[in-house]
C-alpha positions as CSV (number, residue, x, y, z in Angstrom):
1,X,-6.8,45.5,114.9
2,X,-8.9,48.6,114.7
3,X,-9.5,50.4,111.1
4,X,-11.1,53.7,109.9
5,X,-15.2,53.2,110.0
6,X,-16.9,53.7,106.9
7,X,-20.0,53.3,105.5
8,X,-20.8,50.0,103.7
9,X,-23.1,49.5,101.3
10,X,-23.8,45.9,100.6
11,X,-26.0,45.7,97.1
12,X,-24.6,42.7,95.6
13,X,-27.8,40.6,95.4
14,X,-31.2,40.2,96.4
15,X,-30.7,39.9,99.7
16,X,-28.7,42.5,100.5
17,X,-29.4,45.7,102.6
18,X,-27.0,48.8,103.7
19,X,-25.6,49.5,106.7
20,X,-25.3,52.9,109.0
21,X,-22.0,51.9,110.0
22,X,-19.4,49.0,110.9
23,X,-19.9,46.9,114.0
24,X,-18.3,46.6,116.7
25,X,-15.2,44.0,117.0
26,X,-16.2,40.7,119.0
27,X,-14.7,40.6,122.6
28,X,-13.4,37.3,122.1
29,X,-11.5,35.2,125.0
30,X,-8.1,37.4,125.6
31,X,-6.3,34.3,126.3
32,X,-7.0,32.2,123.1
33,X,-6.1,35.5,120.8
34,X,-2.7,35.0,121.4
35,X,-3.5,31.2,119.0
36,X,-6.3,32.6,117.1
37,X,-5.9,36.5,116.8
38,X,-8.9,39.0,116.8
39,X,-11.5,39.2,114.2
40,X,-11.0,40.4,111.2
41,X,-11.4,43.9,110.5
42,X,-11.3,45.5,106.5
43,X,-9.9,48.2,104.3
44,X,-12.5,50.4,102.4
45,X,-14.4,49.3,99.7
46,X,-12.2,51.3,97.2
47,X,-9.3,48.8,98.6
48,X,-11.5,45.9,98.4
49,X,-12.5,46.1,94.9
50,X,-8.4,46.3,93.8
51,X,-8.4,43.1,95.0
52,X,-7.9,40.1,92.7
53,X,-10.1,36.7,93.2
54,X,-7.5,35.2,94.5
55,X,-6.7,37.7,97.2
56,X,-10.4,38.1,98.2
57,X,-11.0,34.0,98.1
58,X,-8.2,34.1,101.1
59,X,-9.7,37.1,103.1
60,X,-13.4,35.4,103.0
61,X,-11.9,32.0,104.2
62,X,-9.7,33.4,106.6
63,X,-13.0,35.0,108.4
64,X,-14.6,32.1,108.2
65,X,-12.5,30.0,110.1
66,X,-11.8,32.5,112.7
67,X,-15.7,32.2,113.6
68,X,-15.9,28.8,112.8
69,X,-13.1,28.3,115.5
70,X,-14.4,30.9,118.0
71,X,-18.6,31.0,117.8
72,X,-21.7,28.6,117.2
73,X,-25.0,28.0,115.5
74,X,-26.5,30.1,117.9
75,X,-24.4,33.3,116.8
76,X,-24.9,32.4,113.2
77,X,-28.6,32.1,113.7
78,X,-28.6,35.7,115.3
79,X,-26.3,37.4,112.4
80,X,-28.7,35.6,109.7
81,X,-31.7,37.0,111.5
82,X,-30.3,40.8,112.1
83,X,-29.2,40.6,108.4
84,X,-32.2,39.3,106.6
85,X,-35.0,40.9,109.0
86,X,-33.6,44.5,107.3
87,X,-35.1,43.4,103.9
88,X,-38.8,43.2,104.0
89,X,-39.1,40.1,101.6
90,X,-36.8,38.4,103.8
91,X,-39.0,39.0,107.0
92,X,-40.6,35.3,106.9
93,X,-37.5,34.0,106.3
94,X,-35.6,35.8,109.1
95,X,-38.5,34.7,111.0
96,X,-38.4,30.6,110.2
97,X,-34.3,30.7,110.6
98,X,-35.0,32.1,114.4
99,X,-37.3,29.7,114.8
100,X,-35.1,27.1,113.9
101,X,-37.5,26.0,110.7
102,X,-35.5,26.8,108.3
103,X,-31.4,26.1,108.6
104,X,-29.2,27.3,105.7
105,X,-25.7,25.9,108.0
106,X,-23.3,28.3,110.1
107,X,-21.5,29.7,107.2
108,X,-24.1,32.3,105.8
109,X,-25.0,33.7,109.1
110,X,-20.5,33.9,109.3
111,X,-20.2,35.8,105.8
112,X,-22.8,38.1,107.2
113,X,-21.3,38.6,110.1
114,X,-17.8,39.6,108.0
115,X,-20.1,42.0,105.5
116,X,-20.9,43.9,108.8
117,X,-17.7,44.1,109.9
118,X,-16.6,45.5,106.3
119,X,-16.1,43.2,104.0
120,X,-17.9,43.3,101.0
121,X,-19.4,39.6,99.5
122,X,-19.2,39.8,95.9
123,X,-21.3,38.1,93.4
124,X,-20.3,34.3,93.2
125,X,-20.3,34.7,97.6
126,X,-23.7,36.0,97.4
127,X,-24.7,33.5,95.0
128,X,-23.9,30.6,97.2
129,X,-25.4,31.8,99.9
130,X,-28.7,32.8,98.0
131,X,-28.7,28.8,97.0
132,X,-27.8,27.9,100.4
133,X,-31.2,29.7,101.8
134,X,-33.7,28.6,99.0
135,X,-32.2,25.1,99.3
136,X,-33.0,25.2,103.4
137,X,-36.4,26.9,102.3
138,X,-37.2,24.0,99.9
139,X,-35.8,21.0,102.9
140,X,-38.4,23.3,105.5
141,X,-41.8,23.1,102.7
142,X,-40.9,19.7,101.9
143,X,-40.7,18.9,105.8
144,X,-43.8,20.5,106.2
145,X,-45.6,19.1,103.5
146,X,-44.7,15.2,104.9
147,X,-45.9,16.3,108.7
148,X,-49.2,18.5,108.7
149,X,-49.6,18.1,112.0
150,X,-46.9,20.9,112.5
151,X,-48.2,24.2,114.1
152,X,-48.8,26.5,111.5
153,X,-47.4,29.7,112.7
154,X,-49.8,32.7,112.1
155,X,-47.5,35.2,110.0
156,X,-47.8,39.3,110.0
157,X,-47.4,40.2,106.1
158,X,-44.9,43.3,105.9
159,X,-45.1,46.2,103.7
160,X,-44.0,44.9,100.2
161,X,-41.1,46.5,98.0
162,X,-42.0,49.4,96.0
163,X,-41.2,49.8,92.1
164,X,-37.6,50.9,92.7
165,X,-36.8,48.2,95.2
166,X,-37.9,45.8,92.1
167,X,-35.9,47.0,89.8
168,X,-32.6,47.2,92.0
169,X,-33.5,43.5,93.0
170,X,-33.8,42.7,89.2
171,X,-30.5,44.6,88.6
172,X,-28.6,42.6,91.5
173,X,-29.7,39.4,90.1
174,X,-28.7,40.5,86.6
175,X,-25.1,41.5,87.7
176,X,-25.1,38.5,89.6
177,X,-25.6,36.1,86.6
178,X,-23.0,38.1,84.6
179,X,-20.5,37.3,87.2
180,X,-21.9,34.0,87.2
181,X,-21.3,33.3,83.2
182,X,-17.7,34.7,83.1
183,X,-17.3,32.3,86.2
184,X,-18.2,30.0,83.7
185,X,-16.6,31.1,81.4
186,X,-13.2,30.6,83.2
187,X,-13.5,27.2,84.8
188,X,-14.6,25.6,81.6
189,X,-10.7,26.2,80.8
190,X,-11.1,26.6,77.0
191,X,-11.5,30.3,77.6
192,X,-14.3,30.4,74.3
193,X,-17.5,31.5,73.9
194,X,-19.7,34.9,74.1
195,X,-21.4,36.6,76.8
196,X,-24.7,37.1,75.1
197,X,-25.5,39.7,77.6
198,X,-28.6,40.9,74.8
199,X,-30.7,37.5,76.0
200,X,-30.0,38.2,79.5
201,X,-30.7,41.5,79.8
202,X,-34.4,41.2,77.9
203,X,-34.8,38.6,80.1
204,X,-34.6,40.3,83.5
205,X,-36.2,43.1,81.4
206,X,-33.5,45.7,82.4
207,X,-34.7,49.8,81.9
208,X,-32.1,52.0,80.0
209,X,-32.3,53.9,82.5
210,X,-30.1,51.3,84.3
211,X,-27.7,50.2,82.0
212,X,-24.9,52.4,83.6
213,X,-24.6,49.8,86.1
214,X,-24.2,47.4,84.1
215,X,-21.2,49.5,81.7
216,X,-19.8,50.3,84.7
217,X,-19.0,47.3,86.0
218,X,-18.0,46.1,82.6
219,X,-15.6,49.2,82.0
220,X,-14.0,47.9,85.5
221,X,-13.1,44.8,84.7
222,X,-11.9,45.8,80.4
223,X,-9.7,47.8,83.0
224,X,-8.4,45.0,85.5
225,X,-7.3,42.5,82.6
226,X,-5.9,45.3,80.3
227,X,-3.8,46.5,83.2
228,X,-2.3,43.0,83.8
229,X,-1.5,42.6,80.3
230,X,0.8,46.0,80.7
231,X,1.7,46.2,83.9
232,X,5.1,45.5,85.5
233,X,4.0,45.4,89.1
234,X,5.5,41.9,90.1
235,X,2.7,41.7,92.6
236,X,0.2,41.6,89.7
237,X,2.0,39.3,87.9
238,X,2.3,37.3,90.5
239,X,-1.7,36.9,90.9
240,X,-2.3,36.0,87.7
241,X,0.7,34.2,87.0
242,X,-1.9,30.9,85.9
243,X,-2.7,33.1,83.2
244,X,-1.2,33.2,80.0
245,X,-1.3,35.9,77.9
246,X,-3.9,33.9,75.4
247,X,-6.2,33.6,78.3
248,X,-6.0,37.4,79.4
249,X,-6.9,38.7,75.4
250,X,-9.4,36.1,75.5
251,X,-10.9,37.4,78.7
252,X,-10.9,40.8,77.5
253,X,-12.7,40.0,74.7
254,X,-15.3,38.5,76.1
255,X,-15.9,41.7,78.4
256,X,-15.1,44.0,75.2
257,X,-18.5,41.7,73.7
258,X,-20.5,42.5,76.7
259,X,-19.8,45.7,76.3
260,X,-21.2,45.6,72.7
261,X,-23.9,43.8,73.8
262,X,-24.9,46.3,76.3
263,X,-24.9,48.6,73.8
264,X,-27.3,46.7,71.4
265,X,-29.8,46.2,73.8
266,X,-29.9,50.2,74.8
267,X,-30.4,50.8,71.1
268,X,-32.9,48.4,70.6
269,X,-34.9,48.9,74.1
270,X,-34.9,52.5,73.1
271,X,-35.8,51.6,69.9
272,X,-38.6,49.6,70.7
273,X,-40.3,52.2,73.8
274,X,-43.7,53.4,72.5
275,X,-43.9,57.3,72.3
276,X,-45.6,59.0,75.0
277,X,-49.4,59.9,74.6
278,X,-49.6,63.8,73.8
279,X,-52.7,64.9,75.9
280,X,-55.3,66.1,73.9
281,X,-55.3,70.2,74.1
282,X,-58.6,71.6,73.0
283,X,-59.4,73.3,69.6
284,X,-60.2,77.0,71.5
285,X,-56.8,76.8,73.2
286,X,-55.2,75.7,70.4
287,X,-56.5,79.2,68.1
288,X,-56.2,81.6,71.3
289,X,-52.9,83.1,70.3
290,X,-54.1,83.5,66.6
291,X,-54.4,87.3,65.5
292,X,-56.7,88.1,63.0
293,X,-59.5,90.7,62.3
294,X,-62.8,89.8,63.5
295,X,-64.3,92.6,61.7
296,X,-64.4,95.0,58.3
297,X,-66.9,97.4,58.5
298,X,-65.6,98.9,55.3
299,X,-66.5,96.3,53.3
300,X,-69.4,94.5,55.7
301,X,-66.5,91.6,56.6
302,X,-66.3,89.7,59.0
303,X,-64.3,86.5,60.4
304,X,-65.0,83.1,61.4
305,X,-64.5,80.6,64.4
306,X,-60.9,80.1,63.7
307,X,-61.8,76.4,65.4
308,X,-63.4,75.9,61.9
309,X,-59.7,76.2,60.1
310,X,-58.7,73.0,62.2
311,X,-60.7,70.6,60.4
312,X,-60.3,72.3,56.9
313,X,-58.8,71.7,54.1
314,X,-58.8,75.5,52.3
315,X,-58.9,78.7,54.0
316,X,-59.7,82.0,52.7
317,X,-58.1,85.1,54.2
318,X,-58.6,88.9,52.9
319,X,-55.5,91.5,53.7
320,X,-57.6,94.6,54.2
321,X,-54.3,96.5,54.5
322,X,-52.7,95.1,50.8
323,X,-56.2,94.1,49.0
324,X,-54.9,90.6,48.6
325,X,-57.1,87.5,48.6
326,X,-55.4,84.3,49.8
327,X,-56.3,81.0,49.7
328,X,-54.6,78.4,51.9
329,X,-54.9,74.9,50.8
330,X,-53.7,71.7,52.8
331,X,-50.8,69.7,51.7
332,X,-52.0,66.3,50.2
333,X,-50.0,64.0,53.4
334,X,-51.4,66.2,56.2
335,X,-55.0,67.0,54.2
336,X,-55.8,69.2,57.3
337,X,-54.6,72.8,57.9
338,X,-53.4,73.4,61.5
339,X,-52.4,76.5,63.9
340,X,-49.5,76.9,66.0
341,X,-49.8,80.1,67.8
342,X,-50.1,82.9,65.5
343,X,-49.6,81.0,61.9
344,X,-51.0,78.7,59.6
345,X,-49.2,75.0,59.3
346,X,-49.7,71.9,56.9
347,X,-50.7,73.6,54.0
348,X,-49.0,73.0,50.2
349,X,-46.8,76.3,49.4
350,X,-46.4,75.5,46.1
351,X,-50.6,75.7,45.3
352,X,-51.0,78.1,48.6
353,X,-50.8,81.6,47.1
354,X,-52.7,85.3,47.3
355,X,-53.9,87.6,44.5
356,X,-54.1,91.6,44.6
357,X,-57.7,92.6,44.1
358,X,-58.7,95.7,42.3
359,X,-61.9,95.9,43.2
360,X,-62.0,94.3,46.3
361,X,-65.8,95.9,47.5
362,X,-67.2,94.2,44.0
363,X,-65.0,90.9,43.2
364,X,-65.3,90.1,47.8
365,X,-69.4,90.0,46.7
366,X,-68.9,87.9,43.2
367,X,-66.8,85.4,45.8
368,X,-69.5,85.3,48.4
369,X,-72.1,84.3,45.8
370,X,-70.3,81.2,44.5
371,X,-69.5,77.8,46.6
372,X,-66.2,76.3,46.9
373,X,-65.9,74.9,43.4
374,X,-67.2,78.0,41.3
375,X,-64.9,79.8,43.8
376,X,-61.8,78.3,43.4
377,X,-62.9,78.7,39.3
378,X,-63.1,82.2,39.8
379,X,-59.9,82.9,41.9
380,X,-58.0,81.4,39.0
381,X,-59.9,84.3,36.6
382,X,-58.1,87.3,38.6
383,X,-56.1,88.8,37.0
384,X,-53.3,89.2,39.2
385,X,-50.1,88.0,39.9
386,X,-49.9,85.1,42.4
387,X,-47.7,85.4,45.1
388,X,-46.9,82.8,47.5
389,X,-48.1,82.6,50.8
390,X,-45.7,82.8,54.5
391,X,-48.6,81.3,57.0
392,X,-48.5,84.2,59.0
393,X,-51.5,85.4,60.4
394,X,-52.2,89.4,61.4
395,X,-54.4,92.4,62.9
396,X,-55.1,93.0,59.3
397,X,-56.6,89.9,57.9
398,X,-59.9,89.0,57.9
399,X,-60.8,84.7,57.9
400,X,-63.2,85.0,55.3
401,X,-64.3,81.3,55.0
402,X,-62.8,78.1,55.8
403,X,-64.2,74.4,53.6
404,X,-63.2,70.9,54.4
């Protein structure tokens, strides 16, 4: 029975890989179809992922025993190889099954076999089959270990997983173990207890940037089990007819908690991720945008390094244009005066303020002569009114001196 090829995408677990396209149907013995029918083809993965546990349980076995009934190891031991040779950590073991080393049994090299016909395994399939292969790969080293006589086949390292492939493994595992506790969570048939996703998550160290996957998935199944406690579709009720409606709220809950918990640990991961180091920009570059007036010849001014002003903590500017003499001093939390392009920033406006001069050629000479005490001693003498200064730097202002 032929269906529509599409592209399959198996990412389920660790050891899982994509394909280009479906394979072809086996050409099994025409005569025995007739008793055993074809092999199984699938819907789409949209289809697939409508169907309920029970419906999926039935299609997985029903594969099965068509290729337990109609192929051998030595088929199994070729669909195992092709599968896990895709996946560069899985190369030695690919390797060690062909050999005949290693033997996980007929059936994971059969549910490969139906994931590349369509079907896709989901998590508590994968799982078994992920305990199937370490448990071989344990009865192989211990083997091994007991007979070191055994050739010792030399082995070609491949090129190892980069940083994206780690994290999707970590994220397949993760997904896999959520599965795993509702699983749990079901058979223990009191239907009680939380997800406490928060643990899990810190524990496979999951990014934020992944948690989508993870709501997702979540948001799916909130979905499924509010939908059966609506619906009227009598072939929905009819699947989860062992269900009673205490059992659905109290599944929904638990998923509405993971949910929560998914939440949390976004907060707090985001929370928790150090700010990124600013690189350091240098002082001239910092200054090059500030406008100022490197030179009065009227009254013999003249300006300083602005680079000076980012280390101090008062700055004195003349306006040649208004006669006024400002001081800017540096607020007490940032005790440093800064630029940002053409203005002043991190001084105090409430102590920062300018003075009119009226006789700007003598009073500019009685400043120069004192130091920054007597200075700030004589600024307080003008008689003036004070006037609160903006930051803003121009063509018309002159950096008379700068003190830390």
């Amino acid at each position: 029975m032929a269906t529509k090829k599409s592209q399959v995408k198996v990412q389920d677990s660790k050891i899982a890989w994509r394909y280009a396209d479906l394979a072809k149907p086996l050409n099994y013995r025409e005569a025995d179809t007739q008793y055993v029918g074809e092999e199984n083809r699938f819907p789409d993965i949209e289809e697939q992922d409508t169907w309920t546990k029970s419906e999926y349980n039935t299609r997985l076995m029903r594969a099965l025993n068509w290729y337990a009934y109609t192929q051998d190891s030595k088929k199994a031991t070729e669909w195992m190889y092709q599968f896990l040779s895709r996946n560069p950590r899985r190369v030695k073991l690919a390797e060690a099954i062909k050999r005949g080393d290693v033997w996980p049994g007929t059936t994971s090299g059969f549910a490969f076999r139906a994931a590349r016909v369509g079907l896709k395994l989901r998590f508590g399939s994968l799982r078994t089959i992920v305990k199937q292969l370490r448990a071989a790969e344990a009865s192989a080293e211990k083997e091994a270990r007991n007979n070191p006589k055994a050739v010792v086949v030399e082995e070609v390292k491949p090129k190892g997983p980069n940083i994206q492939d780690r994290l999707n493994e970590k994220m397949s595992e993760c997904m896999g173990e959520i599965e795993g506790r509702f699983d749990e969570f079901l058979t223990e048939g009191e239907f009680k207890g939380d997800p406490k996703l928060v643990e899990l998550l810190a524990q496979f160290n999951i990014q934020p940037a992944q948690l989508k996957t993870v709501q997702t998935l979540i948001e799916k199944r909130i979905e499924e089990f509010t939908d059966v406690q609506t619906t009227k579709d009598t072939q929905v009720l009819e699947g989860y007819k062992h269900l009673g409606k205490r059992q659905l709220t109290a599944m929904v809950k638990w998923w509405n908690q993971s949910l929560a918990d998914t939440n949390s640990y976004g907060i707090v991961k985001k929370a928790a991720k150090a700010p990124r180091k600013k690189k350091a920009v240098p002082p001239e570059k910092v200054v090059s945008k500030l406008v100022f007036m490197k030179e009065f010849p009227g009254l013999k001014l003249k300006s300083i390094d602005p680079v000076q002003i980012l280390s101090a903590e008062e700055l004195w500017v003349y306006n040649t244009k208004t006669r006024k003499l400002g001081i800017y001093i540096a607020d007490s939390h940032q005790q440093r005066l800064g630029v940002k392009g053409k203005t002043i920033f991190g001084f105090d406006p409430a102590t920062s303020v300018q003075k009119t001069l009226r006789k700007p050629e003598l009073q500019l000479k009685e400043l120069n002569a004192n130091g920054k005490p007597a200075a700030k001693k004589w600024f307080k003498g003008v008689k003036s009114t004070e006037i609160k200064l903006n930051g803003r730097i121009g063509a018309d202002i002159v950096l008379l001196k700068a003190y830390k």
